[in-house]
NUTOR-46705 format. One line per 3 residues: number of its first residue (from 1); for each residue x, y, z of C-alpha. Coordinates in Angstrom, 2 decimals, decimal comma. Example, Ala and Ser with C-alpha at 12.3 -4.5 7.8 and 13.67 -1.06 7.14 Angstrom:
BEGIN
1 = 12,30:-4,50:7,80  13,67:-1,06:7,14
! end
This chain:
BEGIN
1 = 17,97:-6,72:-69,65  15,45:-8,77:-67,95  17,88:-10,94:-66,50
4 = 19,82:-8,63:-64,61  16,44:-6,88:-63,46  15,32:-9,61:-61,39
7 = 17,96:-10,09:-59,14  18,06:-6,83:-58,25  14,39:-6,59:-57,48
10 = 14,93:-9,96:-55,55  17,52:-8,25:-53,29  15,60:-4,85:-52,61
13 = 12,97:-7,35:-51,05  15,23:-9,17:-49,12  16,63:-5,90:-46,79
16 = 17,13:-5,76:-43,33  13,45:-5,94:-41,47  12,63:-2,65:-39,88
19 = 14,31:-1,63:-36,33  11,61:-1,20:-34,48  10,73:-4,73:-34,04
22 = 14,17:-5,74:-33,39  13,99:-2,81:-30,58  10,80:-3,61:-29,40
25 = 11,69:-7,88:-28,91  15,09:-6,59:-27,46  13,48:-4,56:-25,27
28 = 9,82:-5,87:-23,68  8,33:-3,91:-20,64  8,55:-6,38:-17,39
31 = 5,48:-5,87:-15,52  6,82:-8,34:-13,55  9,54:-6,16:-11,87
34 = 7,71:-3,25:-11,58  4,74:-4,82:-9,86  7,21:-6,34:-7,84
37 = 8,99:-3,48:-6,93  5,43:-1,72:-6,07  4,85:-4,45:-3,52
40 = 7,94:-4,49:-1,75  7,01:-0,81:-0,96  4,06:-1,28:0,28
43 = 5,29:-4,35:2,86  7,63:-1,74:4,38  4,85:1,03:4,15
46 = 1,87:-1,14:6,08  5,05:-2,57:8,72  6,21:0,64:9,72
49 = 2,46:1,44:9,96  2,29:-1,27:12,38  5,46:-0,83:14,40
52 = 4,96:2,69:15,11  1,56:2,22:16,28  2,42:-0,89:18,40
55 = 5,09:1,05:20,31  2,85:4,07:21,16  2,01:3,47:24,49
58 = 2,48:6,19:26,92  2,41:6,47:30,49  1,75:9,99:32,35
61 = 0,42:11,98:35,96  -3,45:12,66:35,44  -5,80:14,04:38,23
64 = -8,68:11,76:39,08  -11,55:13,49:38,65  -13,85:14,60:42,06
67 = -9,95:15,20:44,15  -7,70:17,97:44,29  -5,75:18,63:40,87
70 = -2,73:17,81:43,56  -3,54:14,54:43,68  -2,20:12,48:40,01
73 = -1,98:9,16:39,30  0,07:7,43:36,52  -2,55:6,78:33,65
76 = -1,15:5,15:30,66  -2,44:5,48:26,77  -2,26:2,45:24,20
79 = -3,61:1,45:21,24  -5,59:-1,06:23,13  -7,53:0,98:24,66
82 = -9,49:1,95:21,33  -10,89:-0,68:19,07  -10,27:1,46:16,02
85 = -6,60:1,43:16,32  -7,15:-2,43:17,31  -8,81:-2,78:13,82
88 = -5,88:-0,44:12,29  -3,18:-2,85:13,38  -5,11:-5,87:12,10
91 = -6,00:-4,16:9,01  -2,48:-3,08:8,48  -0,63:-6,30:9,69
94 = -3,20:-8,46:7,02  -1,98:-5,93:3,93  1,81:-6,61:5,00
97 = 1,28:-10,49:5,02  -0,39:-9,63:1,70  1,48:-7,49:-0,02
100 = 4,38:-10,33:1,00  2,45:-12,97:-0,42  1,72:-11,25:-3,94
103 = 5,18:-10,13:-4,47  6,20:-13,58:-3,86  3,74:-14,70:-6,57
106 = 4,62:-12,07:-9,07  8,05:-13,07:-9,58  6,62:-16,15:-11,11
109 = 4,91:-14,86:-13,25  8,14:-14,95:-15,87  8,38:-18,60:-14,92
112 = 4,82:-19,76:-15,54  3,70:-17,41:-18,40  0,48:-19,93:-18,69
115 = -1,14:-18,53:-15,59  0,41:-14,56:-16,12  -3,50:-13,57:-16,81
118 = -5,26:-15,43:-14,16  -2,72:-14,11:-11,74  -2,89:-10,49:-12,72
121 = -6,75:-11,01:-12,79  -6,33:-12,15:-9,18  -3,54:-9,25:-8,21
124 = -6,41:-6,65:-9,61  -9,64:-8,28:-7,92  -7,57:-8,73:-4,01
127 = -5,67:-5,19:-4,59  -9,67:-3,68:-4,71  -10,87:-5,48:-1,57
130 = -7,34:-4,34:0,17  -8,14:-0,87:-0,77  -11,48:-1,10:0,59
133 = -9,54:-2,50:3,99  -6,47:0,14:4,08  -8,77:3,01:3,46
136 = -11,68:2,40:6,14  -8,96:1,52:9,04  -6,89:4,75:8,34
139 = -10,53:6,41:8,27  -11,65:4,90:11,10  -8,08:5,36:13,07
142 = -8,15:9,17:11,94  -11,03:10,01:13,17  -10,00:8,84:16,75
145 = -7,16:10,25:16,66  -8,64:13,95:15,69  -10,97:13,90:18,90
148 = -7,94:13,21:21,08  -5,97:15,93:18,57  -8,82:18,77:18,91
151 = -11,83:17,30:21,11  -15,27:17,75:20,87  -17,12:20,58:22,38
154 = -20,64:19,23:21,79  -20,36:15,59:23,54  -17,90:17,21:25,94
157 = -15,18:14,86:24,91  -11,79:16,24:25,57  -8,86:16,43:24,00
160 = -5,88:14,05:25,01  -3,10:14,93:22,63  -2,01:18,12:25,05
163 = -0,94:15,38:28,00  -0,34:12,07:25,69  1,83:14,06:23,05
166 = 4,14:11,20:22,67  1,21:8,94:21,75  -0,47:11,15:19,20
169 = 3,07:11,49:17,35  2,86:8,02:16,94  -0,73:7,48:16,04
172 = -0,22:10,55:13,55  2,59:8,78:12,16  1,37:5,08:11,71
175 = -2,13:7,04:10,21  0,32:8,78:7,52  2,19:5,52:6,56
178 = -1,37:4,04:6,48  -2,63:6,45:4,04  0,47:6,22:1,87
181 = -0,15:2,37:1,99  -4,09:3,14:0,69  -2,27:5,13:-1,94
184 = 0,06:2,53:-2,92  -2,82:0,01:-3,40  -5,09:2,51:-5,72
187 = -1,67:2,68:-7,76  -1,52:-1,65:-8,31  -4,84:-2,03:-8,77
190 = -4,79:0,62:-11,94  -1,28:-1,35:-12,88  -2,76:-4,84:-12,35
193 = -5,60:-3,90:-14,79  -3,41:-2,67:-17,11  -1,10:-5,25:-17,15
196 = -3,76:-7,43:-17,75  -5,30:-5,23:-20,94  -2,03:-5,59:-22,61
199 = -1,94:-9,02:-21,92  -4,88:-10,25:-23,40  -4,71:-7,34:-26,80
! end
């Protein structure tokens, strides 16, 4: 009786290992492609920023002040002429390059899986500062652009938007695709840090 015990017992211990780690080595989450993917979006986010912003200039009939209202001259607006939106498109064209850059290095990451955490460590320190640098140029780009949207009573500023309505589209625009970029940014850095927990677990 013995005898034909044991092999039995030897063969209930020798089953098929449990599913879920055959699912779970089948199927591993690529950060990679995601972060990848996140990047990408952001490049066309912070270019379309830029493009629409570059190509707002506008050219229109204002009086000159102390003459007759009869008497206009062709004035033009740009985003030259307001070193906020100058620091917008600089901010905006330096997160494109970047966002370019760091896609570029995260589909590596598969290849060199020796340097996945120092990468990811670097992806979540630069995503920070670029937050910092996306956030104050919309800031600073929608703040100009509300004077010339509503004006300013109290300094006797006036509004622009009513004569340059072509330009403000534009400026509106680029300052929404800005803010989605800021967005975009808050989202990798939270991915790159968590990437880099479950990395290092």
């Amino acid at each position: 009786m013995e005898s034909t015990d044991k092999p039995a017992a030897v063969a209930a211990t020798t089953t098929t290992p449990p599913s879920t780690t055959v699912a779970a080595s089948k199927c591993p989450f690529n950060y990679s492609a995601v972060d990848v993917g996140l990047r990408v979006v952001l490049f066309a986010a912070a270019v379309i920023a830029v493009v629409v912003m570059a190509t707002s200039k506008q050219t229109e009939m204002v009086p000159v002040p102390g003459l007759p209202t009869s008497v206009r001259v062709p004035y033009s607006a740009e985003f030259t002429d307001s070193p906020a939106f100058v620091y917008f498109m600089a901010a905006l064209s330096t997160t494109g390059l970047y966002s370019i850059i760091t896609a570029l290095a995260s589909t590596l990451l598969g290849r060199k899986p020796s340097y996945t955490n120092t990468i990811w460590l670097a992806f979540a320190l630069m995503d920070v500062v670029f937050v910092g640098i996306v956030a104050s140029a919309t800031g600073a780009a929608g703040g100009v652009a509300y004077i010339g949207l509503r004006g300013n009573s109290h300094v006797r500023w006036d509004k622009i938007c009513n004569v340059y309505d072509e330009f403000c589209r534009h400026v509106g625009t680029a300052i929404a695709f800005s803010l989605f970029a800021a967005i975009l940014l808050v989202f990798l850095t939270m991915f790159s840090t968590f990437a880099l927990y479950k990395k290092i677990r």
